[in-house]
KOLLO-156011 format. One record per residue: residue in one letter; y, x, z of N, C-alpha, C in turn. Coordinates in steps of 0.05 Angstrom, whole numbers, plus 32768, in hexadecimal, padded with zeros to 4 digits. Layout:
<sites>
AYXZYXZYXZ...
</sites>
This chain:
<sites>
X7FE880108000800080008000801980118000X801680268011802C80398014803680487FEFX801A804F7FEC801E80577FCB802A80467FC0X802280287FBD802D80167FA1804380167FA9X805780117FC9806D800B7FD2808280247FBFX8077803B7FC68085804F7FBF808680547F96X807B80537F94807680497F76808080337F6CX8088801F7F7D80A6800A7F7180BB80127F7AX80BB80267F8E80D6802C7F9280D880427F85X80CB80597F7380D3806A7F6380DB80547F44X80CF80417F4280D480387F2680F280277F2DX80F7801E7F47811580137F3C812980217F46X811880367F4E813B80547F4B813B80587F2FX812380607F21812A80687F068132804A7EEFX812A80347EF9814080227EE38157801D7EEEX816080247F0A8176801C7F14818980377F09X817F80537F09819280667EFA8191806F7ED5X817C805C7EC9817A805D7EB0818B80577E9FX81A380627E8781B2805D7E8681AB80607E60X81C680527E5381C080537E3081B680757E34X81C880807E3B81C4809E7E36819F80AC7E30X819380957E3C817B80A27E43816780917E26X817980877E17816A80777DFC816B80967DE6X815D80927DD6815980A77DBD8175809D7DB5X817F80B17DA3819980B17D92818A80997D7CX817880A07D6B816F80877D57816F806F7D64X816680647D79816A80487D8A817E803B7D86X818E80527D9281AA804A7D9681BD80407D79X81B8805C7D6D81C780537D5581C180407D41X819E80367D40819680277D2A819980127D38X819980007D55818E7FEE7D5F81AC7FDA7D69X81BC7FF67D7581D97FE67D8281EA7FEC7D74X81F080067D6E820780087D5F820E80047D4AX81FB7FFD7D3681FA7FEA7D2082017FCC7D2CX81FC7FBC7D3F81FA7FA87D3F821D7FA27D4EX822E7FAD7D4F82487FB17D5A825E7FB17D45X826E7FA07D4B828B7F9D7D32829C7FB37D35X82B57FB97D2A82BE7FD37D2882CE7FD37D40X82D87FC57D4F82E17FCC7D6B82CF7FD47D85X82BF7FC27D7982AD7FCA7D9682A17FE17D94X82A47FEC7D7E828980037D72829F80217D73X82BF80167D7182CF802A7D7D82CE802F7D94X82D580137DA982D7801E7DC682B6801F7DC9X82A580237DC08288802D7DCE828880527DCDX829180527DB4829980707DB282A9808A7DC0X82B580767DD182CD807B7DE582BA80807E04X82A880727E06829280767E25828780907E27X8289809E7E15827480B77E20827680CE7E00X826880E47E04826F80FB7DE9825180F57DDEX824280EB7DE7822280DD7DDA823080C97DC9X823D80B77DD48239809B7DC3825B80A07DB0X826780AE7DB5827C80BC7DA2827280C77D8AX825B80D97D95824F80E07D79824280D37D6AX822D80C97D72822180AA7D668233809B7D5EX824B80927D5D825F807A7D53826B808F7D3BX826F80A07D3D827D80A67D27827380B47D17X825080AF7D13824880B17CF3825180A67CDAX825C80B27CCB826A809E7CB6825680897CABX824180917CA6822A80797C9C8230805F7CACX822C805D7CCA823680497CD48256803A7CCDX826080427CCC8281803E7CC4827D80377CABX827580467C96827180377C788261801A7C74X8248801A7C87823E80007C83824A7FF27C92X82577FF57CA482707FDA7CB3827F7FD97CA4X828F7FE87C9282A57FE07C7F829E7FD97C6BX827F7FD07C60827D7FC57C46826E7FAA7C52X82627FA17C68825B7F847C7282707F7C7C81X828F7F887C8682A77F747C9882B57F6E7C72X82AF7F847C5D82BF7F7C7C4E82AA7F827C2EX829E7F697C2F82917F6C7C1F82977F7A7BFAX82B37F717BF282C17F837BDE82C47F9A7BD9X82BD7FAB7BF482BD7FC47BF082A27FCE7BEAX82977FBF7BE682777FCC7BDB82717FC87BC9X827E7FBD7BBF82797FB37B9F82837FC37B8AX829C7FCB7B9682AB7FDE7B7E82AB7FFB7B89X82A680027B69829D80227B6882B980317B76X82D380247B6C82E5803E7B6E82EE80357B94X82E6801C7B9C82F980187BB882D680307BCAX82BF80297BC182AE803C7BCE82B080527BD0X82BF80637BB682C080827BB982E0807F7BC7X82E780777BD0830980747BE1830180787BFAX82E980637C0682E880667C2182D9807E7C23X82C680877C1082AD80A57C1882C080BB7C1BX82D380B57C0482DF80D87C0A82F580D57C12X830B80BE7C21831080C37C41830B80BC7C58X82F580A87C6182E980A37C7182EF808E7C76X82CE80847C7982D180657C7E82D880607C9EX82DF80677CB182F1806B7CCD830B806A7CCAX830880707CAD832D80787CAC8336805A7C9CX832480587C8D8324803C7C77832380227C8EX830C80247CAA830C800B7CB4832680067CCBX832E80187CCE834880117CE38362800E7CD6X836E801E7CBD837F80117CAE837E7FF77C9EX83647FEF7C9B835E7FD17C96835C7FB37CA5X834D7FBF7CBB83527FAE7CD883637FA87CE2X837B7FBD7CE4838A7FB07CEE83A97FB27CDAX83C27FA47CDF83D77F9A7CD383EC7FB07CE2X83F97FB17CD0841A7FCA7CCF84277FBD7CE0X84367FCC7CF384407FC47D0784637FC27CFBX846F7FB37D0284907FB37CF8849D7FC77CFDX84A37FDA7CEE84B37FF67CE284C17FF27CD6X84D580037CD984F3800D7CCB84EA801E7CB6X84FB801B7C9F84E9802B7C8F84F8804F7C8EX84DC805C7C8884E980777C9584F880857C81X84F9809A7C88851080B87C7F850280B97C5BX84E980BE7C6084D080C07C4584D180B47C3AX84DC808E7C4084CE80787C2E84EA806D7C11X84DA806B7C0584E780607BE9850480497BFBX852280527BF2853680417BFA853E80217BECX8538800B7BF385377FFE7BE285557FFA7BD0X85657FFA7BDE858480027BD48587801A7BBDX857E80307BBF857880437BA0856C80377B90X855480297B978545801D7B858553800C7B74X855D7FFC7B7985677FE47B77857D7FF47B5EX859080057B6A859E800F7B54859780217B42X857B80217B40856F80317B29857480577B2EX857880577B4D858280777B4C856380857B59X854C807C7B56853A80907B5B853980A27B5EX853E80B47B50853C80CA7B3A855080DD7B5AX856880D97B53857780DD7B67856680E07B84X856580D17B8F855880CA7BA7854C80DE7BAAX853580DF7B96851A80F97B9B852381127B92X853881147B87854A81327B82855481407BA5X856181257BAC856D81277BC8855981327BE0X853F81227BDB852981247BEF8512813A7BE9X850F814D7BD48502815B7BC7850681777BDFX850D817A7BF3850C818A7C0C84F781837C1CX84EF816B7C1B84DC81617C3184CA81667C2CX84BA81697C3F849B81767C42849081617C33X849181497C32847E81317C2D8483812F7C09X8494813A7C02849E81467BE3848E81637BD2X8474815D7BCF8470817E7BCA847881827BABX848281757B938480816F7B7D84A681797B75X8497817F7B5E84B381927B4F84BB81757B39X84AA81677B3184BD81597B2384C881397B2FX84E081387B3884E081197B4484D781057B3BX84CD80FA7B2284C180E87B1484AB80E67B18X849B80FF7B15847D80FF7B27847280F67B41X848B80F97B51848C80F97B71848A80D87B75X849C80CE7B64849980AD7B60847C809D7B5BX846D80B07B44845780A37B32844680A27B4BX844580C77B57842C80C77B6C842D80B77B83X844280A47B8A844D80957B9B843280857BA4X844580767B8C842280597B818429805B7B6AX8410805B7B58840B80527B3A840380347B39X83F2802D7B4A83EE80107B5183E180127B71X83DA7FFC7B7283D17FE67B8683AF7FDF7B81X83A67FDD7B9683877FD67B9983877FC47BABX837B7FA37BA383737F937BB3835E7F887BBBX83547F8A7BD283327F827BD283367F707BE9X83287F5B7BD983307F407BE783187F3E7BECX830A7F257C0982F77F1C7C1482FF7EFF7C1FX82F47EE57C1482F47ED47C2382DD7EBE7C32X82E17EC17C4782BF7EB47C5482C97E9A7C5AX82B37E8B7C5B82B57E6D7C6A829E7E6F7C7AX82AB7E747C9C828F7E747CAD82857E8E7CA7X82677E917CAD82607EA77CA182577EAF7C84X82617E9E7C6C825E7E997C57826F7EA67C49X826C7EB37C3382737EC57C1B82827EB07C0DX829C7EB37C0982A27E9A7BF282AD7EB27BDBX82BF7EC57BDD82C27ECE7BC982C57EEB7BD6X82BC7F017BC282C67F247BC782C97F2D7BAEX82EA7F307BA582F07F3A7B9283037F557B97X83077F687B7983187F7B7B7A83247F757B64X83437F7E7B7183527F807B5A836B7F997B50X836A7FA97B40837E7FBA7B3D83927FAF7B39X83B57FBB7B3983C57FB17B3383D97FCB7B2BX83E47FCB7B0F83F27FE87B0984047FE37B10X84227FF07B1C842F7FEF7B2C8450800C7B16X8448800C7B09845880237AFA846180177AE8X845880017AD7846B7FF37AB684867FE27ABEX84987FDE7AAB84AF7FD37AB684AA7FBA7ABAX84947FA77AAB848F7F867AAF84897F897ACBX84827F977ADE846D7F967AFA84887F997B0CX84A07FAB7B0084BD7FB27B1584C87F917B18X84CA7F8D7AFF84DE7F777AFE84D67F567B06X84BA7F567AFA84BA7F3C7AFC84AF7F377B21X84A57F1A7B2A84A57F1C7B4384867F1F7B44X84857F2B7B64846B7F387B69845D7F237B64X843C7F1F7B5A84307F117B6C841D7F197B58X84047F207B6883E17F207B6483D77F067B67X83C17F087B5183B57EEC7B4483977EF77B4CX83847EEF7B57836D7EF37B61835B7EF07B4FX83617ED57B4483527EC77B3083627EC17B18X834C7EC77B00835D7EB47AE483647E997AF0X83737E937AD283807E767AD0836E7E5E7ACCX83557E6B7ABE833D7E4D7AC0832D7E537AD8X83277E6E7AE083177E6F7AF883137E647B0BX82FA7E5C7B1882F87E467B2C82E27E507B40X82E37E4E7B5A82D27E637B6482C07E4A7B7DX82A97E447B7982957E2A7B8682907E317B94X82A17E277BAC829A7E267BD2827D7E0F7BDCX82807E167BF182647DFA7C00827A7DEE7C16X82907DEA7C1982A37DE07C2682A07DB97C18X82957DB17C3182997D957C3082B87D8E7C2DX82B27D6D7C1B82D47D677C1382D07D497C2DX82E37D557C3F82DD7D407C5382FF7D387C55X83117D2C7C4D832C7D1E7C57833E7D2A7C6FX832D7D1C7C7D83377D1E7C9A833C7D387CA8X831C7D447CA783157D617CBD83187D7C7CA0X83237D757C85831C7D8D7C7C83337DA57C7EX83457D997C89835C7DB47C8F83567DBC7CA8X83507DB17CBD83487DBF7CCF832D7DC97CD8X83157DCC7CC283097DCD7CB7830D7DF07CB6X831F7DEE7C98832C7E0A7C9383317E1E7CA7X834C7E077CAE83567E1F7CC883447E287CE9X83207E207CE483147E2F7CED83047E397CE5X82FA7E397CD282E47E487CCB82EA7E5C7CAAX83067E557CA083067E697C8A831D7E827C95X83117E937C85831A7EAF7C9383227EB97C77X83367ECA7C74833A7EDE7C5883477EFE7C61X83427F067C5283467F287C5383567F337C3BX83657F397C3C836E7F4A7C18837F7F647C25X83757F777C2783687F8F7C2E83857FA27C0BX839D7FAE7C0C83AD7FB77BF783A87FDA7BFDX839D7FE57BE483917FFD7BEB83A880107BD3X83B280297BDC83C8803B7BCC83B5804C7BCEX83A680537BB4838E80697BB283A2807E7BA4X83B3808B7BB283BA80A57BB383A780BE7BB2X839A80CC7BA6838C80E67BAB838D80EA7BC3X83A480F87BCB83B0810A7BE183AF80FE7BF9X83B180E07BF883BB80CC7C1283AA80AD7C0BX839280AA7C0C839880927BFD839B80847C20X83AF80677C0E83BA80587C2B83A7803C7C2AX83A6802B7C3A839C80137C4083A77FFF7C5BX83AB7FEB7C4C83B67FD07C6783AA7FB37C5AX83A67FA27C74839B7F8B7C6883B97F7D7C71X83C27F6C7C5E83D87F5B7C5683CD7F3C7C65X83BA7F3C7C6E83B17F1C7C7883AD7F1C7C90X83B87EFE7C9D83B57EF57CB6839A7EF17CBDX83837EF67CAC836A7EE77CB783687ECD7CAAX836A7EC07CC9836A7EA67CCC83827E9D7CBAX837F7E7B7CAC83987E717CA583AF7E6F7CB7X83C97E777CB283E87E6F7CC183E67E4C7CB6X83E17E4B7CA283E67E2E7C9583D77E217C85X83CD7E027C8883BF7DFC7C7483C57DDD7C6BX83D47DD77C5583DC7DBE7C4F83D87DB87C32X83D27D917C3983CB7D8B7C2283DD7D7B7C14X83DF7D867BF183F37D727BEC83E97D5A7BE8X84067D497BE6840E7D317BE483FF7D207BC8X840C7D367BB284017D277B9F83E77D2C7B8EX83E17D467B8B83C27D567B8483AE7D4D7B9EX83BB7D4C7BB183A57D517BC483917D677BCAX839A7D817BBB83987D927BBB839D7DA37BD6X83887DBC7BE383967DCC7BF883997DE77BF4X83B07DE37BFF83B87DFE7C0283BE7E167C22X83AE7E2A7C1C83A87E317C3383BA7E4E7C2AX83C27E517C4883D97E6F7C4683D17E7F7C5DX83D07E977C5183C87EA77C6D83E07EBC7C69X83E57ECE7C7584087EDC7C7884047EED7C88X84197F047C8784257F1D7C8B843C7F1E7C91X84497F267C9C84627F3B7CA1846A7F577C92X84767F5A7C8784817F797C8784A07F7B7C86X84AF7F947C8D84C47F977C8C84CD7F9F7C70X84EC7F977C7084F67FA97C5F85157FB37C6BX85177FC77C75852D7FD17C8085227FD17C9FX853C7FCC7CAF853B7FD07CC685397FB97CD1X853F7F9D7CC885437F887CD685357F727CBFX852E7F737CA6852C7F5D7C8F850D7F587C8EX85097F407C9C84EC7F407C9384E37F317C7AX84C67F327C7384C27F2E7C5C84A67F227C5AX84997F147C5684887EFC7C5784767F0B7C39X845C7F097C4384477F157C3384307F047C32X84327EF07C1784227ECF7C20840C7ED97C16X83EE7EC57C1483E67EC77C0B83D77EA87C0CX83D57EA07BEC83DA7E827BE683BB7E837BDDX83AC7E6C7BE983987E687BE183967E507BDEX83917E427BC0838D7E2A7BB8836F7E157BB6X83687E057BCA83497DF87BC783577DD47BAFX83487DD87BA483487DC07B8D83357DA67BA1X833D7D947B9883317D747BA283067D787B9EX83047D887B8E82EB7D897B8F82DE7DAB7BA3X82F07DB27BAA82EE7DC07BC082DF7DE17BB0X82EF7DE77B9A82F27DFA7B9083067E0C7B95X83097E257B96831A7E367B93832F7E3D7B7DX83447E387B79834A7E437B5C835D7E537B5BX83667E607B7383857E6D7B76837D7E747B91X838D7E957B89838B7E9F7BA4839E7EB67B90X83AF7EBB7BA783C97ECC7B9583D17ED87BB5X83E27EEC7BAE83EE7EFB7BBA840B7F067BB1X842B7EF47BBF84407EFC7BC184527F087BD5X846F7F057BD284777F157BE784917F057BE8X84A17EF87BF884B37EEA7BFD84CB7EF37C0FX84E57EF17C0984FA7EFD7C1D85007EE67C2EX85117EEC7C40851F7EDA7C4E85337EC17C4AX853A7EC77C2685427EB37C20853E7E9D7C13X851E7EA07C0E85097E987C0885067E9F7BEEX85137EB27BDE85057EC57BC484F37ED37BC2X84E57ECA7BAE84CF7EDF7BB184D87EF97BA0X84CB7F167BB084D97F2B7BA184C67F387B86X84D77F437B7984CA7F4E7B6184B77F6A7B6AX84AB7F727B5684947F8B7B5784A67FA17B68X84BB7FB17B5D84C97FC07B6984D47FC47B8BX84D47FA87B9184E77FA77BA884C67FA97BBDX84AC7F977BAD849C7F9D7BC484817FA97BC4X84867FBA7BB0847D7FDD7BAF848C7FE57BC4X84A17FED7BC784B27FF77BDA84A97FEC7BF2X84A17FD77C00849D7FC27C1384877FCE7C1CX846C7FC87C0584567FD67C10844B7FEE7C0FX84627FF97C0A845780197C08846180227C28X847A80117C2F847D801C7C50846B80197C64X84617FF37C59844D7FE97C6D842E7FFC7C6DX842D800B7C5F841380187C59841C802D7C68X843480377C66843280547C798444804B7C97X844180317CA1844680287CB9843480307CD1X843080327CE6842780317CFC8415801D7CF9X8400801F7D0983EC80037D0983F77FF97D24X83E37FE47D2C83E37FD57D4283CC7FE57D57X83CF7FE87D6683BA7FF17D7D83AA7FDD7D8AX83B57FC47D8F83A87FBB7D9B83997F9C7D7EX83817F967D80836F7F8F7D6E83727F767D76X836A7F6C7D92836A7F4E7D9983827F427D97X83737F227D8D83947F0C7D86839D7F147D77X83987F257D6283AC7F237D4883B77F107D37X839C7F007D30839B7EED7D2983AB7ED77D38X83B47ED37D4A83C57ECB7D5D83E27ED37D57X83E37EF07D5384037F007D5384087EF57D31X83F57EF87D2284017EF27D0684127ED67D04X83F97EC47D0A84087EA87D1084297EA87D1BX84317EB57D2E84457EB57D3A84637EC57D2FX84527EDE7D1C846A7EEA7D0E846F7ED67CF5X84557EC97CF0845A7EB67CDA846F7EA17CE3X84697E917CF484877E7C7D0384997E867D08X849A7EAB7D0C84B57EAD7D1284C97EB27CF7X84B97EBF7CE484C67EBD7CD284D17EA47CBCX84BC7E937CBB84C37E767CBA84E07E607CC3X84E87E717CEF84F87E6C7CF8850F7E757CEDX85137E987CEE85257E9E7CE1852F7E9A7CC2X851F7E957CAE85227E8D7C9F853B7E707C95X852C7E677CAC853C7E427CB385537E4A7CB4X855A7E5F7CCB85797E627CDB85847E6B7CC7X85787E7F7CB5858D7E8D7C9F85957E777C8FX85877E687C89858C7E517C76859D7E407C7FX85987E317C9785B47E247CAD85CC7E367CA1X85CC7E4C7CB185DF7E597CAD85EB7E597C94X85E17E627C7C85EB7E687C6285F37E497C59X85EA7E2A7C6585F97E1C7C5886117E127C6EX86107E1D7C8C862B7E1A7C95863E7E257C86X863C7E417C7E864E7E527C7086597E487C5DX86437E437C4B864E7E317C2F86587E167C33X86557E097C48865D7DF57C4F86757DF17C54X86807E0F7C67869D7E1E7C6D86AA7E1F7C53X86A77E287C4686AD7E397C2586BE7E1D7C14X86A37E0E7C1686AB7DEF7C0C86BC7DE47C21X86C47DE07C2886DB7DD47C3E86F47DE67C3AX86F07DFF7C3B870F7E097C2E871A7E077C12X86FD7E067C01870B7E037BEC870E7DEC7BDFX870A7DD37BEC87167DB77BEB87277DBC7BF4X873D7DC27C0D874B7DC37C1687677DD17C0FX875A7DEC7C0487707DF37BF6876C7DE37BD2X875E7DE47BC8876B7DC87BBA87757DBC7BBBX87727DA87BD187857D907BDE879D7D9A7BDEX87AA7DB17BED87C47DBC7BEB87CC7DCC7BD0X87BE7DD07BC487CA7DDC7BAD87D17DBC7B9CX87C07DAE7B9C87C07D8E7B8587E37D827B99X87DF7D857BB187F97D777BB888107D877BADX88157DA47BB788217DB67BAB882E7DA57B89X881F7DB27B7D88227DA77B61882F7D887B55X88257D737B6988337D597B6B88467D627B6DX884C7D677B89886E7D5E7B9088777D767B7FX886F7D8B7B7488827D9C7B6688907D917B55X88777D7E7B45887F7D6F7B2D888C7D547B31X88877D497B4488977D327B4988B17D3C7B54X88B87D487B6688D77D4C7B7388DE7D617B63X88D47D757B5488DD7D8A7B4388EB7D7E7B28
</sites>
């Protein structure tokens, strides 16, 4: 008796001090750390220099960034983007959203731009370390030549669409006219399993459909990456007369020090509960949407912005930069028709005194 006693008390010292540490590295890495999303599988990496090293096999990191975003596995050139700079480096500039920045000392001025003085600009700035290039024209091209979009949208845990799309970013039709990426052709129609239910189908949406569009600057030297989407919908309304929905999910980015700038992204479901539109623009404060030029400039800052540190409730924070910009939007608008409102009131008024003027000139004159 004394034996067996002692023989359960050696076995629950050793499961009471048995710890992961004491699993094979293969256990570990094939069984849990595969089975972990990209935050949890960061801060697990953070507990100890065993499970640090185990988390940051890139193999692990590549197959989390091609099952959180299924688009990236599909296409040859976004795969060789994340291999040869790292898919660690690819899943945290994707995960999470640019934090509101001033745009810096480095970044394209949108004011030169605007007056066509480029050229200038990068003559001026051709000291800076971040300038290694002798001809300023080049310094521009290697900027961005284009844009890479790899979009993902789920319903639930369901695949509805994973597409890529290039976008050239250097011809004068792309400066001038206004931004906006088209996901899909003009007859294209993309067949969901989304019941057409009246009542519950917008809120429907706004729980269970999720979207991603992931804007990649495949620079050689630097390539950059940010996802432009709230996730979850900010908005989902149906019209009046199609009966058509339209679902918006949104961004923030700056332009300047104080101008924000609204980065929609419009997703259209048809009455038979098809997809046919899903686009990506960029909207100012005065509710214009801006041309290619102004938001190249936009997202070339937001790509070399600061991320967010903290991961939870984003989806929460988007929603809220989304209303606030919405709010301010309103006030500028209040505002701009008090003004004009002002404007018109003087200049009835001095009419009024100029038309009297003129009477009595002409009558007592």
């Amino acid at each position: 008796m004394a034996t067996s006693s002692g023989s359960n008390t050696l076995t629950t010292t050793t499961a009471a001090t048995a710890t992961i540490s004491t699993l094979p590295p293969d256990i570990i890495e094939t069984h849990i750390l595969t089975r972990l999303d990209g935050p949890t599988l960061a801060s697990a990496g953070c507990t100890s220099s065993q499970l640090h090293t185990l988390a940051s096999q890139e193999s692990l990191w590549s197959r989390l960034c091609h099952s959180t975003w299924p688009s990236t596995a599909v296409n040859h050139r976004v795969r060789h983007l994340i291999s040869t700079h790292g898919p660690r480096w690819f899943f945290s500039s994707s995960f999470t959203n640019p934090e509101y920045c001033m745009a810096s000392s480095n970044t394209l001025s949108l004011e030169l731009i605007a007056n066509h003085r480029i050229v200038d600009w990068l003559r001026h700035h051709l000291t800076h370390k971040s300038l290694k290039v002798r001809n300023p024209l080049e310094a521009l091209s290697k900027k961005s030549r284009e844009l890479i979009s790899a979009v993902d949208i789920h319903y639930g845990d369901d695949l509805v669409l994973s597409k890529v799309v290039e976008t050239e970013t250097i011809s004068d039709w792309f400066m001038c006219s206004p931004f906006r990426v088209d996901l899909l052709d003009t007859k294209e129609k993309i067949r969901t399993r989304l019941k057409h239910e009246e009542d519950d189908t917008c809120r429907n949406l706004i729980d269970n459909l999720t979207l991603s569009w992931i804007i990649i600057d495949p620079v050689e030297t630097h390539t950059l990456a940010m996802n432009l989407s709230s996730n979850k919908p900010v908005s989902v309304q149906r019209h009046w007369l199609t009966r058509e929905i339209h679902v918006r999910f949104a961004s923030i980015l700056m332009r300047g020090s104080s101008e924000m700038v609204l980065c929609e992204i419009n997703l259209v479901i048809c009455t038979r509960m098809h997809v046919r539109e899903v686009s990506l623009r960029m909207e100012d404060m005065e509710g214009m949407h801006l041309n290619g030029r102004d938001s190249l400039v936009i997202l070339v800052n937001g790509l070399e912005c600061k991320r967010r540190v903290k991961w939870e409730n984003k989806e929460v924070e988007c929603v809220k930069r989304y209303e606030q910009f919405l709010e301010m939007k309103r006030l500028r608008k209040e505002r701009k028709l008090r003004h004009e409102g002002t404007l018109d009131s003087l200049c009835v008024t001095f009419g009024a005194l100029a038309f009297a003027f003129l009477f009595g000139f002409f009558l007592f004159g």
